[in-house]
C-alpha positions in Angstrom: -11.2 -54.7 -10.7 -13.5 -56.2 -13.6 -16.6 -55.2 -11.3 -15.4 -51.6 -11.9 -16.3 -51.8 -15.8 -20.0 -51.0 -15.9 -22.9 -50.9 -18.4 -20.6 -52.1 -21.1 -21.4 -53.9 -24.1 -19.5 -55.2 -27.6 -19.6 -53.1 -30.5 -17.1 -52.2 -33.8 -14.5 -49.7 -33.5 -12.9 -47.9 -36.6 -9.8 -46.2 -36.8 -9.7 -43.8 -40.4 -6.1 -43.8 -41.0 -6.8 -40.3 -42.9 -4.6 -39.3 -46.5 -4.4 -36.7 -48.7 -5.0 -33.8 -45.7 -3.4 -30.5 -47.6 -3.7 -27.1 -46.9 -7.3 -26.7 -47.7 -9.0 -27.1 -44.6 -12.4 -27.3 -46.1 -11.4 -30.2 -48.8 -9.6 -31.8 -45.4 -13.1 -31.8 -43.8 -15.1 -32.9 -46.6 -12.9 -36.0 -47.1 -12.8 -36.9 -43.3 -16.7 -36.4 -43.1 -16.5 -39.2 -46.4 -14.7 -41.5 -44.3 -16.8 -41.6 -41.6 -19.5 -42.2 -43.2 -17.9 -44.8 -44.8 -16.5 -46.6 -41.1 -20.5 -46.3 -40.5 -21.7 -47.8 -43.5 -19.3 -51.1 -42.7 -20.8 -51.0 -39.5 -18.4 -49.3 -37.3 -20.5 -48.0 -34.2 -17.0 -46.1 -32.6 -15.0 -44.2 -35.4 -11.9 -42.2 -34.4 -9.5 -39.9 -36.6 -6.0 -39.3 -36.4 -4.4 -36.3 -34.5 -4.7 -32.3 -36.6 -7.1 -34.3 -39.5 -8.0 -30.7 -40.7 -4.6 -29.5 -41.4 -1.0 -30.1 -41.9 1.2 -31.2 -39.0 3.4 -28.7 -38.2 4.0 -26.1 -35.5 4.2 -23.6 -38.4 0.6 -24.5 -38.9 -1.1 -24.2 -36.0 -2.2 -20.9 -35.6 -3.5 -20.9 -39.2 -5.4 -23.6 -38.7 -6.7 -22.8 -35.4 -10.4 -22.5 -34.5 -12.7 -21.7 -31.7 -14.4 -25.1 -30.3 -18.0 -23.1 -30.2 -18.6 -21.8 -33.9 -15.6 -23.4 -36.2 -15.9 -25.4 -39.3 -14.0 -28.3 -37.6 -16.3 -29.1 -34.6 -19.7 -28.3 -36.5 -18.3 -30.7 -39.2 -18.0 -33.6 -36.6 -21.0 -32.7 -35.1 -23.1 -33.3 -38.3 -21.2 -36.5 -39.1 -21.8 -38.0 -36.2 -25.2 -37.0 -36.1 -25.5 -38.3 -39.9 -23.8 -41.5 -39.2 -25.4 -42.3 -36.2 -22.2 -42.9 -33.9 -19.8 -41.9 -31.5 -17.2 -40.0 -33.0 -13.9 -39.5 -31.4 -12.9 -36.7 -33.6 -9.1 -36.7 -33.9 -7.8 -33.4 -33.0 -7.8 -30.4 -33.9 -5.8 -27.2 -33.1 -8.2 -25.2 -30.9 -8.0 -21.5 -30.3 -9.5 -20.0 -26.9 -10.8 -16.6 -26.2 -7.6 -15.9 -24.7 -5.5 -16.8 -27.7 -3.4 -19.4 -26.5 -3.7 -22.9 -29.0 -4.3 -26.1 -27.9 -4.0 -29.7 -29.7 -7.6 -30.7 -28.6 -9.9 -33.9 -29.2 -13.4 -33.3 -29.3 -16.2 -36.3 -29.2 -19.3 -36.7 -30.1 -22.8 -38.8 -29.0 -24.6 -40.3 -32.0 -27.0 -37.2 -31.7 -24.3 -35.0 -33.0 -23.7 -33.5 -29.3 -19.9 -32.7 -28.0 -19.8 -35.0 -25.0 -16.2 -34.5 -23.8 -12.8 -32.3 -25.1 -9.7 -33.9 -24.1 -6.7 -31.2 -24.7 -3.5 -33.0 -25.3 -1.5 -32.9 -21.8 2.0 -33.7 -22.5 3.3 -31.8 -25.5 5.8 -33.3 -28.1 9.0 -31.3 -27.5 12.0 -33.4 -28.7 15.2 -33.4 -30.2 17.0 -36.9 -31.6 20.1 -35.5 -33.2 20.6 -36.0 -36.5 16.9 -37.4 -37.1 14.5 -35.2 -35.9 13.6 -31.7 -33.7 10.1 -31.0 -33.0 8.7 -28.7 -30.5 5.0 -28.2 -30.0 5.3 -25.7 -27.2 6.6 -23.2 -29.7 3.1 -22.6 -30.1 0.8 -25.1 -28.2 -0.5 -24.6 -25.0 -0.6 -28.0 -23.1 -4.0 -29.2 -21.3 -5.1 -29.3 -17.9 -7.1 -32.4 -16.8 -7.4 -35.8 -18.0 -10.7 -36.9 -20.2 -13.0 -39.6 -19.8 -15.7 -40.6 -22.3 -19.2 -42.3 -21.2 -20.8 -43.9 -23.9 -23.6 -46.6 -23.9 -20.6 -49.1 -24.9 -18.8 -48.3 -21.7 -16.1 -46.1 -20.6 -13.1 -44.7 -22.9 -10.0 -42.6 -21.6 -8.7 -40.1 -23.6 -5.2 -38.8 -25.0 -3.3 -37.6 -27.7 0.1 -38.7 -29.2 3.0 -37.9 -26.9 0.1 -39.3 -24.0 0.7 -42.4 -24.5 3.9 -42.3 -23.1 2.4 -41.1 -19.8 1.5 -44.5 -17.9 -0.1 -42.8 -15.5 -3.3 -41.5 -17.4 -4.0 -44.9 -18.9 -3.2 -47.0 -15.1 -5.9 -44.1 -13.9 -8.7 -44.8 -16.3 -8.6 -48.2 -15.8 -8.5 -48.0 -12.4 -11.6 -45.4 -12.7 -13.7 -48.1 -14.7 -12.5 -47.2 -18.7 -12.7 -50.5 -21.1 -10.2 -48.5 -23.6 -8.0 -46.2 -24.3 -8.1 -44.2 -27.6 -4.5 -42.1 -28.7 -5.3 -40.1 -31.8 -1.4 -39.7 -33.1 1.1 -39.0 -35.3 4.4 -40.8 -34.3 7.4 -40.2 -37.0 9.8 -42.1 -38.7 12.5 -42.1 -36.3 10.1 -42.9 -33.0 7.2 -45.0 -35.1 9.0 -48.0 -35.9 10.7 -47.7 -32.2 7.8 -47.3 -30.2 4.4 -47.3 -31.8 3.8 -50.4 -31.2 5.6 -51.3 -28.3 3.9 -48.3 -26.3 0.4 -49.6 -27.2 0.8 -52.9 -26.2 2.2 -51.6 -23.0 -0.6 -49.7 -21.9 -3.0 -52.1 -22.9 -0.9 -55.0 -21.1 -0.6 -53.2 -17.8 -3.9 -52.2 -17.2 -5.9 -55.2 -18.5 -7.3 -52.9 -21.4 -7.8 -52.1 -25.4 -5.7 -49.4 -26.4 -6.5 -47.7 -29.9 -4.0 -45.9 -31.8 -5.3 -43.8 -35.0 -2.8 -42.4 -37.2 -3.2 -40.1 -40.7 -1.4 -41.7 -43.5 1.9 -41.2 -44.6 2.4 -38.0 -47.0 6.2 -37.9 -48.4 5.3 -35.1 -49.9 4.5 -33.0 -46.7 6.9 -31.5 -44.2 6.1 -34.2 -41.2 5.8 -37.7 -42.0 3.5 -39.8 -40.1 4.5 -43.5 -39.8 0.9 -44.7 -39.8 0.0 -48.4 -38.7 -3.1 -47.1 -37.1 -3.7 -50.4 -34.3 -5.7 -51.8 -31.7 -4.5 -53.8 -29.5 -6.4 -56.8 -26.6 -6.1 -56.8 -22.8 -3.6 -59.2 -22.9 -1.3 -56.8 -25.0 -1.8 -58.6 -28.3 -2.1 -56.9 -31.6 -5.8 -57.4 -32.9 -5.6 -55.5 -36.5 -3.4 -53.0 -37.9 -2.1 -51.7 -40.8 0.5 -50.1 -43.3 1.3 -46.7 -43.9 -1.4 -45.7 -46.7 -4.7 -44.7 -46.0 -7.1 -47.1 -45.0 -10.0 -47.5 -41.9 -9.0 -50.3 -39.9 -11.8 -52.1 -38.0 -11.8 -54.3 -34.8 -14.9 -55.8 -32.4 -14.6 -54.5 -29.2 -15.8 -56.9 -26.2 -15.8 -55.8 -22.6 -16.2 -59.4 -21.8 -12.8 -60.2 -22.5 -11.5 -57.3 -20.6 -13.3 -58.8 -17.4 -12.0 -62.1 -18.0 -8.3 -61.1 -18.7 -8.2 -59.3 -14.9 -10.4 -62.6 -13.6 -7.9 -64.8 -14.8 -4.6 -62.8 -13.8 -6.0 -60.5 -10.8 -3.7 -57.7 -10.8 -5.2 -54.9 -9.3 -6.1 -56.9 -6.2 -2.6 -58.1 -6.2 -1.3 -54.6 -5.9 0.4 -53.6 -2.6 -0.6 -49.9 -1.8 0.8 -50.5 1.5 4.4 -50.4 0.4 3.4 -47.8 -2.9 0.8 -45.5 -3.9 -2.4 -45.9 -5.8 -2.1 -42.9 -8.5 -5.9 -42.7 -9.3 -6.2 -41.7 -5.8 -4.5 -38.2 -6.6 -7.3 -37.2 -9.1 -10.5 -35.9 -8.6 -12.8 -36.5 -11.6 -15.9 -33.8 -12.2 -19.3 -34.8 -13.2 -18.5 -34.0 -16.9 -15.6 -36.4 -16.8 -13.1 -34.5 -16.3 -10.4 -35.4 -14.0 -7.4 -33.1 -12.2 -5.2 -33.3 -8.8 -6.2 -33.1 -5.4 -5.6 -30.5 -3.1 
């Protein structure tokens, strides 16, 4: 399985646990744009922002906030960041609007030319109800994606999701299994799941597939109407908890080295352990596209 990992090198990941986001998209941008060039400056070669940086979280807000992908002030914002900075940007998410109207929860990134190498639109959406704590349903107004997303960069390969994602095993076991050194969850658990399972879902997925998982958060705002439990974190191949943090706003920073990803599935060799003669291999059910992209089969 290590021999699937493939023109990967070390580098410094940032996660920009993002604060004071209000209802002003164009302060939100300007501060995020700050902060990335700030990750940069401290040498950060991968930054990543938290899940709807540019606005409130909210079903309520969505469609305000909403943008087209080609022309808004979002994705030409990232665009000239990364460009500026020099990086890869995983660029949070955003709430994207598409010439048929429906709205996504969308993750756009970026090549350290400024150009938009992949969109990731969040899959699974976050309808819940935990009585007496909390009710949330994004498909009020959300629209959920269609494919899985991988990202090439000159580091190596990074799979893609979004919040409620990471409780999906199945898109993480498939970009291992398709070569990805990482998987990178822009979020924004709450109070009642974040201390539950924020952690504990991160080191799962990075435990059962040998990988780094990154999980980037915005800051807590007790003024706001959703509170995000923060503790933006990355976490090893061998499901141990490299750096994290509290709940204020902060860019947490971690070395990433592919090295140690080969050496975790060297020294306990799952995936030729695995026994697709009794059960199936899931990454066999996708076909991924020369952009990266990956859906089902026929």
């Amino acid at each position: 399985m290590a021999s699937l990992i493939k023109n990967a090198s070390a580098f410094k990941l940032a996660l920009v646990q993002l604060g004071n986001v209000g209802a002003n998209k164009t302060s939100n941008l300007a501060h995020a744009r700050e902060k990335i060039l700030e990750a940069a400056k401290n040498g950060a070669q991968v930054v990543v922002l938290p899940e709807c940086f540019n606005s409130p979280y909210g079903t309520r807000f969505f469609p305000e906030y909403a943008e087209s992908l080609e022309d808004g002030e979002s994705t030409s914002m990232l665009s000239k960041a990364a460009k500026e900075a020099q990086i890869y940007l995983i660029g949070g998410s955003i709430p994207e609007r598409d010439p048929s109207g429906k709205i996504f929860n969308t993750l756009t990134a970026y090549d350290p030319s400024g150009k938009m190498i992949a969109k990731h639109r969040k899959v699974h959406l976050f309808d819940i109800d935990v009585p007496g704590k909390i009710k949330f349903k994004e498909s009020d107004t959300l629209t959920g994606g269609d494919w899985l997303t991988h990202v090439e960069t000159k580091y190596g390969k990074f799979g893609m999701g979004i919040c409620y994602d990471i409780r999906f095993p199945e898109m993480a076991m498939i970009a291992a299994r398709s070569g990805c050194i990482a998987m990178i969850y822009p979020g924004a658990f709450n109070m009642t799941t974040g201390p539950l399972h924020w952690e504990l879902l991160q080191r799962s997925r990075a435990n059962d597939n040998q990988m780094y998982v990154a999980a980037c958060s915005p800051a807590r705002d007790l003024s706001a109407e959703y509170h995000a439990w923060g503790h933006s974190t990355v976490v090893g191949p061998k499901g141990e908890v490299i750096v994290t943090c509290d709940e204020k706003e902060t860019i947490v920073y971690a070395d990433i080295d592919p090295e140690l990803v080969k050496e975790t599935r060297t020294n306990i060799p799952l995936y030729h352990q695995r026994r697709f003669d009794i059960y199936g291999d899931v990454n066999e059910t996708i076909q991924f596209k020369d952009d990266n992209t990956g859906v089902k089969k026929e």
